[in-house]
Backbone as CSV, one residue per row, in Angstrom:
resi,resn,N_x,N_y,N_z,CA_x,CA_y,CA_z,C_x,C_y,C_z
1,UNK,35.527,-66.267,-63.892,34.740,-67.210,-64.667,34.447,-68.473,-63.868
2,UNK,35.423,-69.245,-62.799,35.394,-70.377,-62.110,34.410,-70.018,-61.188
3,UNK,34.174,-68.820,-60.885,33.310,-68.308,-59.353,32.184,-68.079,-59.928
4,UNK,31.817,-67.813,-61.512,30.142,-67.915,-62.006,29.775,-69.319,-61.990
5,UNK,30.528,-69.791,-62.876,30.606,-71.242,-63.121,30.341,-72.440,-61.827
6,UNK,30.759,-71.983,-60.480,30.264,-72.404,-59.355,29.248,-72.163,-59.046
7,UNK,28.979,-70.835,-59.170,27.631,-70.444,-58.775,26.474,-70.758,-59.512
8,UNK,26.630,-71.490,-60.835,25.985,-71.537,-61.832,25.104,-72.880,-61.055
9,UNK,25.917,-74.338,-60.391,25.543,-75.341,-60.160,24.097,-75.036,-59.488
10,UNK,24.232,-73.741,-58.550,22.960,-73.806,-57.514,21.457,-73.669,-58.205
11,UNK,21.732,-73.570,-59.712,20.210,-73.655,-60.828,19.829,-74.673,-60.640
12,UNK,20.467,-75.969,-59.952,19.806,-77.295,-59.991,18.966,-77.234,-58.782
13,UNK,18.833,-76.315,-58.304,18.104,-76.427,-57.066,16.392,-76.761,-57.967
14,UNK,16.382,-75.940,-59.077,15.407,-75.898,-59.611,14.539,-77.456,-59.937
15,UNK,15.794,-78.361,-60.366,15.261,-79.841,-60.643,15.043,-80.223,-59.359
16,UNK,15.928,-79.679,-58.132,15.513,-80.408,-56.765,13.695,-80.361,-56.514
17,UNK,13.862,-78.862,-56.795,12.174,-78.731,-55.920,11.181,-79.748,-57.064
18,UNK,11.631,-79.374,-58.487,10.618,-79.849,-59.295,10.466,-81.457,-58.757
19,UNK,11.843,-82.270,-58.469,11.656,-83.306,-57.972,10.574,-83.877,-56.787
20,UNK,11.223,-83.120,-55.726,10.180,-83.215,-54.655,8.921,-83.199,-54.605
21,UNK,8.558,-81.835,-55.243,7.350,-81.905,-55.768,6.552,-82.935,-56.476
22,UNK,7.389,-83.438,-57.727,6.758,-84.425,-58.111,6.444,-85.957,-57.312
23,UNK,7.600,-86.182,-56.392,7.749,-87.114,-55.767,6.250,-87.058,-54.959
24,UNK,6.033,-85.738,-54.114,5.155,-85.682,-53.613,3.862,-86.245,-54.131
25,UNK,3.541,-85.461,-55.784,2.287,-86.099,-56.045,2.313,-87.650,-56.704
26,UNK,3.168,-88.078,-56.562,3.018,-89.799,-57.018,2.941,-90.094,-55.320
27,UNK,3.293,-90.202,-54.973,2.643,-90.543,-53.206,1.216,-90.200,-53.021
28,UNK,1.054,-88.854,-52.999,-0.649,-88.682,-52.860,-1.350,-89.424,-53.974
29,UNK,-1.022,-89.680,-55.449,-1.946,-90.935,-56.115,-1.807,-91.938,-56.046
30,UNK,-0.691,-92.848,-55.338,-0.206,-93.974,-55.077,-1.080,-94.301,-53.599
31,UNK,-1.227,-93.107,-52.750,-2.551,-93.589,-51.359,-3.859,-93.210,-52.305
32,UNK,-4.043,-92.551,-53.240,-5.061,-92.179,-53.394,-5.641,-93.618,-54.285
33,UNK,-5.067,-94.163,-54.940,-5.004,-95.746,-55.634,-5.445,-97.250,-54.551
34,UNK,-4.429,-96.841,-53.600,-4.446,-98.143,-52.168,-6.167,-97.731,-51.499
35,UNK,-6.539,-96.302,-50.977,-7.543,-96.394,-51.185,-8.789,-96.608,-51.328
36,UNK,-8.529,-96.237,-53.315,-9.535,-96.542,-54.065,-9.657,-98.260,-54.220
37,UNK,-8.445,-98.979,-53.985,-8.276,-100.621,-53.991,-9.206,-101.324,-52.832
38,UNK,-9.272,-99.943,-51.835,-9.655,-101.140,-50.278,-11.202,-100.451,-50.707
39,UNK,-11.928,-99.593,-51.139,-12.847,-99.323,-51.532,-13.347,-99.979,-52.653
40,UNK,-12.895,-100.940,-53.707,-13.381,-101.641,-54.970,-13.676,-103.398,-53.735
41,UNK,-12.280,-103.222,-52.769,-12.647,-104.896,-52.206,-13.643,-104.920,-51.458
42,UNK,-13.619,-103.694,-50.806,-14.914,-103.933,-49.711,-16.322,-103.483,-50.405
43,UNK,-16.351,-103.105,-51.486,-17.438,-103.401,-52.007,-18.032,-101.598,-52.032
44,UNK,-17.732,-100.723,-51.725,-18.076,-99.418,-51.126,-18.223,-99.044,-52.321
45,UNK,-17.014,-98.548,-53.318,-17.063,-98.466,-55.100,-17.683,-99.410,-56.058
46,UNK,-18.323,-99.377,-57.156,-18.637,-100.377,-57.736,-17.830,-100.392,-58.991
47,UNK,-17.895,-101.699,-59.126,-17.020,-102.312,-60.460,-17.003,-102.133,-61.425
48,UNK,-15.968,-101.618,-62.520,-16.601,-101.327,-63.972,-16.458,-103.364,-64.423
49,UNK,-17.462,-103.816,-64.989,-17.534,-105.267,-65.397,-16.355,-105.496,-66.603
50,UNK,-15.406,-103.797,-66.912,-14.190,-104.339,-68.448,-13.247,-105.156,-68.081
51,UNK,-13.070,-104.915,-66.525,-11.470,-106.075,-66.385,-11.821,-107.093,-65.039
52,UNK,-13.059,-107.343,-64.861,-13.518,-108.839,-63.989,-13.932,-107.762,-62.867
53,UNK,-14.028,-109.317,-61.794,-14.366,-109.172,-60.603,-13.654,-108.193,-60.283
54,UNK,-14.229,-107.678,-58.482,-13.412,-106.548,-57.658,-11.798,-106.897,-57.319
55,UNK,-12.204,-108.851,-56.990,-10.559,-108.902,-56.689,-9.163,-108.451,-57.775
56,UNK,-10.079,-108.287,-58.899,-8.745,-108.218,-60.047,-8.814,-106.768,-60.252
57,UNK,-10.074,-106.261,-59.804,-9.776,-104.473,-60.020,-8.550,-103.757,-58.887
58,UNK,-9.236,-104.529,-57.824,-8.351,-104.234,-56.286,-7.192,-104.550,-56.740
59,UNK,-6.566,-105.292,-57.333,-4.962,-105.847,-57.639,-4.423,-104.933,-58.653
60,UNK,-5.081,-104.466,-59.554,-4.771,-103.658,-60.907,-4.701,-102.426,-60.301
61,UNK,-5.504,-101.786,-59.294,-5.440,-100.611,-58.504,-4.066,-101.035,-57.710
62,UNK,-4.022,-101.760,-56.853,-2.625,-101.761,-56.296,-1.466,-101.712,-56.814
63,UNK,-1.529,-102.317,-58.113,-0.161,-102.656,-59.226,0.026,-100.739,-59.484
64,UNK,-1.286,-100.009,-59.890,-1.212,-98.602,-60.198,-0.202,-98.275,-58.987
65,UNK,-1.009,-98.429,-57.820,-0.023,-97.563,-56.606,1.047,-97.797,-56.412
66,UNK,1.788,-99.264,-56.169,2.944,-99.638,-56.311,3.860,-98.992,-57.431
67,UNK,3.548,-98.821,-58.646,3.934,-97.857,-59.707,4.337,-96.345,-59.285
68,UNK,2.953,-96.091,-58.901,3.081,-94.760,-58.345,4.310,-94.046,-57.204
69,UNK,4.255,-95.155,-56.043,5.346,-95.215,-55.037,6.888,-95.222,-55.513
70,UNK,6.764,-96.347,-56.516,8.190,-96.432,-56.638,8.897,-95.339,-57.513
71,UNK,7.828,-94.820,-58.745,7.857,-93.247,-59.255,8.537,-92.400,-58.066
72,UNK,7.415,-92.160,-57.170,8.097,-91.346,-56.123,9.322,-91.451,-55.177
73,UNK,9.525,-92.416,-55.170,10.528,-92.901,-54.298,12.100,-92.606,-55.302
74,UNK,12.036,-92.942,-56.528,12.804,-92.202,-57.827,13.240,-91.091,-58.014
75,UNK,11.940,-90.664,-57.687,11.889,-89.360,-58.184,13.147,-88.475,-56.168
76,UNK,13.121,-89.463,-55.555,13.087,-89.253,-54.023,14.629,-89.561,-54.113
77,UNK,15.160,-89.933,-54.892,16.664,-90.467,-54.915,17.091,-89.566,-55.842
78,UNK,16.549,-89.282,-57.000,17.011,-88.209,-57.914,17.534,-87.154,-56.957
79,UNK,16.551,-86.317,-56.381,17.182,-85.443,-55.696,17.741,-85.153,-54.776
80,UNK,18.472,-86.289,-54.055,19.696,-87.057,-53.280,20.625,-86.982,-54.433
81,UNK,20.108,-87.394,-54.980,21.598,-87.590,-56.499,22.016,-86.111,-56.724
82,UNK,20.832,-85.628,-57.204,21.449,-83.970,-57.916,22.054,-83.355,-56.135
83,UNK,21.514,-83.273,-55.469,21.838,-82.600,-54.098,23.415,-83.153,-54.168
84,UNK,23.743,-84.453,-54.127,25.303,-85.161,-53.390,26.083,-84.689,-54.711
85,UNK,25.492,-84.448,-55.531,26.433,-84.517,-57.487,26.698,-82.893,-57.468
86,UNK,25.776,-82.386,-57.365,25.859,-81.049,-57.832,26.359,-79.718,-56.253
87,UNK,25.389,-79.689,-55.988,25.386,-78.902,-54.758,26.775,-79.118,-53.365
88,UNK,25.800,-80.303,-52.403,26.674,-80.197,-51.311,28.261,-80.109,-51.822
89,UNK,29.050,-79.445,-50.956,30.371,-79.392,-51.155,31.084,-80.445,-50.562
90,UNK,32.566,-81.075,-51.044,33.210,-81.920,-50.548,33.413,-81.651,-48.934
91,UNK,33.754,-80.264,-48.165,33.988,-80.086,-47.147,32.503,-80.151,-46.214
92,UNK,31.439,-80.606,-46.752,30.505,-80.433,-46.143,30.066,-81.892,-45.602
93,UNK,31.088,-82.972,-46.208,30.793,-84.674,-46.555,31.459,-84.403,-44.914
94,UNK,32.915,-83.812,-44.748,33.488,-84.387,-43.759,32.926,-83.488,-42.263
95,UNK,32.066,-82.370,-42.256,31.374,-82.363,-41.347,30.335,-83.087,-41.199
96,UNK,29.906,-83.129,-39.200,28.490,-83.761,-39.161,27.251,-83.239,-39.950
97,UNK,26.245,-83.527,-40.618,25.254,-83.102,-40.762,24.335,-82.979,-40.121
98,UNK,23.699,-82.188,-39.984,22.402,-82.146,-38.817,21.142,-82.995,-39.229
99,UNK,20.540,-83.302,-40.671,20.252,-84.511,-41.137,21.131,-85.818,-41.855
100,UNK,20.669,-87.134,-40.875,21.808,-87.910,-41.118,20.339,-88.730,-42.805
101,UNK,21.175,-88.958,-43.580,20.664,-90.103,-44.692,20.952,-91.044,-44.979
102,UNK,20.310,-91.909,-45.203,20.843,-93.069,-45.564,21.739,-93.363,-46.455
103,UNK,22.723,-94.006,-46.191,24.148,-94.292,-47.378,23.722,-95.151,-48.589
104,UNK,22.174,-95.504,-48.853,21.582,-95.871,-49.992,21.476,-94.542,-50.879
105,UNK,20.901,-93.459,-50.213,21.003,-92.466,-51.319,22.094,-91.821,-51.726
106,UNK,23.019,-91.564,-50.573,24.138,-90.749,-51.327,24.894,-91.461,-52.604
107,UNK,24.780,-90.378,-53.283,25.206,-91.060,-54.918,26.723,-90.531,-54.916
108,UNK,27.775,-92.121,-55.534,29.263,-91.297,-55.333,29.245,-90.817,-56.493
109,UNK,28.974,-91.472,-58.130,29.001,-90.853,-59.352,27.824,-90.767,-59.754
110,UNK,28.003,-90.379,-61.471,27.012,-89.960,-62.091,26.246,-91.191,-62.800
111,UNK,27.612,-92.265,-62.855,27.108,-93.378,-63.654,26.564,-94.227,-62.464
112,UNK,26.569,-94.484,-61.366,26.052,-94.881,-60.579,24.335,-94.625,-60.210
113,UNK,23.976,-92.711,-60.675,22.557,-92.516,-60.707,22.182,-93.044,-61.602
114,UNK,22.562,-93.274,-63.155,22.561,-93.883,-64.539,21.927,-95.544,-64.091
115,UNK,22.569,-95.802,-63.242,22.208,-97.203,-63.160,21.051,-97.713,-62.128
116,UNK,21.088,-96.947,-61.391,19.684,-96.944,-60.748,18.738,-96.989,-61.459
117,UNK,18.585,-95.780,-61.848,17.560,-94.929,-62.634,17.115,-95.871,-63.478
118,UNK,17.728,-96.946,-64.827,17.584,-97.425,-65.511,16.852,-98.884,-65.009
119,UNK,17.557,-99.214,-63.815,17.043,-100.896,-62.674,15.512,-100.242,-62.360
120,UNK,15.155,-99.193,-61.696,14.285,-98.661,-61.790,13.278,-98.802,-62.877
121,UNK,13.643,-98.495,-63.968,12.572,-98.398,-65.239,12.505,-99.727,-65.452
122,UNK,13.256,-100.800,-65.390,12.938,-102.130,-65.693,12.108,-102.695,-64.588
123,UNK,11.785,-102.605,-63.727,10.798,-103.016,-62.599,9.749,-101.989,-62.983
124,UNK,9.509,-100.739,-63.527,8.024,-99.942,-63.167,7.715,-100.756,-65.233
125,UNK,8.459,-100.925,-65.897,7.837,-101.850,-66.554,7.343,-102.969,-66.712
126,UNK,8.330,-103.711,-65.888,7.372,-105.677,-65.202,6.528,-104.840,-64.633
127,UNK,6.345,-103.870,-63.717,4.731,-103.362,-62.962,3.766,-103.328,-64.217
128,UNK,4.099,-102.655,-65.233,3.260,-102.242,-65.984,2.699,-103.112,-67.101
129,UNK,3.719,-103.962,-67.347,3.441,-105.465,-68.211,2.864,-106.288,-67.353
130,UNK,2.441,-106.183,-66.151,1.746,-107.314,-65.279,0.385,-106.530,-65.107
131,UNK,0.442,-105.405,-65.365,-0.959,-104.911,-64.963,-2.124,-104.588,-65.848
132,UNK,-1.087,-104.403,-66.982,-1.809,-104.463,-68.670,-2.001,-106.104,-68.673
133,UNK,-1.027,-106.923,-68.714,-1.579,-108.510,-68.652,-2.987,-108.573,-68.134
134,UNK,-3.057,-108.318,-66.610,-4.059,-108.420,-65.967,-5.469,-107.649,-66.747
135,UNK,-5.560,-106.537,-67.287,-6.215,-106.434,-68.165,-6.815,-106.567,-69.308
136,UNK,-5.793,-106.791,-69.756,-6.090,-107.405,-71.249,-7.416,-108.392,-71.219
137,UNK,-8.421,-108.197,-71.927,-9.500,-109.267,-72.610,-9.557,-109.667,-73.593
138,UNK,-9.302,-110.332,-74.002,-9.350,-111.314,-75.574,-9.248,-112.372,-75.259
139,UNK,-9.120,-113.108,-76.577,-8.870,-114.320,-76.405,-7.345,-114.775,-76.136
140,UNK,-6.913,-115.678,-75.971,-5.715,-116.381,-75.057,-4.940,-116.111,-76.441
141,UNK,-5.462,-116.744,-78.214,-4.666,-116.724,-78.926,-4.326,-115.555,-79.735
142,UNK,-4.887,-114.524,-79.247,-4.957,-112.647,-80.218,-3.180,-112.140,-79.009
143,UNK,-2.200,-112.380,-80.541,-1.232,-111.674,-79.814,-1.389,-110.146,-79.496
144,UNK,-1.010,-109.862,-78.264,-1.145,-108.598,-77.509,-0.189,-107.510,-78.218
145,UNK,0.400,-106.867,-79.086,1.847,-106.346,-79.351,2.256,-105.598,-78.324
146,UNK,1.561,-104.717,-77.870,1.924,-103.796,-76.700,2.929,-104.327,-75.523
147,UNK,2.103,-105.773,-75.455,3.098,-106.238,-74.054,4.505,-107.309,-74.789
148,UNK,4.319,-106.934,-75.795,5.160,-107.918,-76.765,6.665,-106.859,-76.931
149,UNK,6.310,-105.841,-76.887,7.304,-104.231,-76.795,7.621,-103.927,-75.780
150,UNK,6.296,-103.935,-74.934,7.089,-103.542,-72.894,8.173,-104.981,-73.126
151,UNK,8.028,-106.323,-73.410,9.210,-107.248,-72.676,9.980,-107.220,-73.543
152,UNK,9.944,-106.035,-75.038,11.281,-106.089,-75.712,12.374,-105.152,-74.864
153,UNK,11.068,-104.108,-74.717,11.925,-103.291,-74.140,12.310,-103.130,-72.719
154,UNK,12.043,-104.320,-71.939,12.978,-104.851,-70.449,14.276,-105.482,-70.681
155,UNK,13.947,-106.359,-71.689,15.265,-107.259,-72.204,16.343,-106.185,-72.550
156,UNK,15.513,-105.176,-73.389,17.126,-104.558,-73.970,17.273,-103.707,-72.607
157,UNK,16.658,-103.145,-71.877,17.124,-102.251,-71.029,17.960,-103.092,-70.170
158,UNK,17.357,-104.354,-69.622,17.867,-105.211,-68.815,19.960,-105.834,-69.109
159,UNK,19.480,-106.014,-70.528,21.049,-106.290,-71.088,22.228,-105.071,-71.204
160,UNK,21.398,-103.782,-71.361,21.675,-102.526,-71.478,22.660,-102.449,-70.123
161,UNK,22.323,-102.259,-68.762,22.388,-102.653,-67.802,23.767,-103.609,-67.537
162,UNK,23.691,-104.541,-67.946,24.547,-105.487,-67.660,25.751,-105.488,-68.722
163,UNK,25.482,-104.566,-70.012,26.835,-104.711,-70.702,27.759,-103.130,-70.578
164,UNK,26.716,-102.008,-69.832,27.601,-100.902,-69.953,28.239,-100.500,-68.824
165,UNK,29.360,-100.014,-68.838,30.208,-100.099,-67.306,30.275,-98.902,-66.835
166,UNK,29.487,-98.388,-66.219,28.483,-97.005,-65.701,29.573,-96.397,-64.719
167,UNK,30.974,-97.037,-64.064,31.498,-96.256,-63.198,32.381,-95.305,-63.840
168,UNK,32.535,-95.891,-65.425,33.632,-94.596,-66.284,32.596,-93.620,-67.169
169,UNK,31.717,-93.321,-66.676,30.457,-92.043,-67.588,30.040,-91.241,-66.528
């Protein structure tokens, strides 16, 4: 039963690839965004007139890609996480590896990916509350609710964060 049960872990290979994969395509829309940004500044694309000039389209396109990147880059540690959590074996830590990684990704626990993951979502939401800001048209005094919910929901994630003690989960 211990020797299925081992063998069982190597199904995560499945979240690995799905990871990668995904990682992959937030990179190709994150250049495909940078771009479409240096194409709205230099004038090559033309402007839709809903959210201003090119300079504020070019910035709202970049805020997209920056989003996009750090998605991928997430998504790029996840499967460092599941790989160091699940898979590699302890006897495999104390040989050399033939790819060396950076000691940013290797994850020692689980509550440690927990806490990334979560610092993570509170920055691709300031991305996303700064880029909806930047969009938004109305008037100055029409409360927005939407971005009134993204900064409820940084605060609580943010406090979330700081009151749960992620090295015993």
């Amino acid at each position: 039963m211990l020797k299925f049960l081992s063998g069982v872990r190597f199904l995560t290979i499945l979240a690995i690839i799905g990871s990668v994969s995904g990682a992959l395509l937030m990179f190709l829309i994150g250049s495909s965004d940078t771009i479409s940004a240096y194409k709205v500044f230099l004038g090559f694309k033309k402007v839709d007139n809903l959210i201003g000039d090119s300079n504020l389209v070019a910035t709202v396109k970049l805020l997209s890609a920056l989003d996009s990147f750090l998605l991928g880059m997430i998504l790029l540690y996840l499967t460092c996480s599941i790989y160091f959590l699940f898979i590699r074996r302890k006897t495999e830590e104390t040989n050399r590896s033939r790819i060396q990684i950076p000691d940013w990704l290797k994850v020692q626990s689980l509550g440690a990916m927990k806490k990334t993951l979560l610092e993570v979502i509170v920055v691709m939401l300031a991305v996303l509350f700064l880029k909806m800001g930047l969009t938004t048209q109305s008037e100055p005094s029409v409360l927005h609710w939407d971005l009134l919910l993204i900064t409820i929901g940084i605060l609580a994630i943010a406090t979330a964060i700081k009151l749960i003690d992620f090295d015993h989960h």
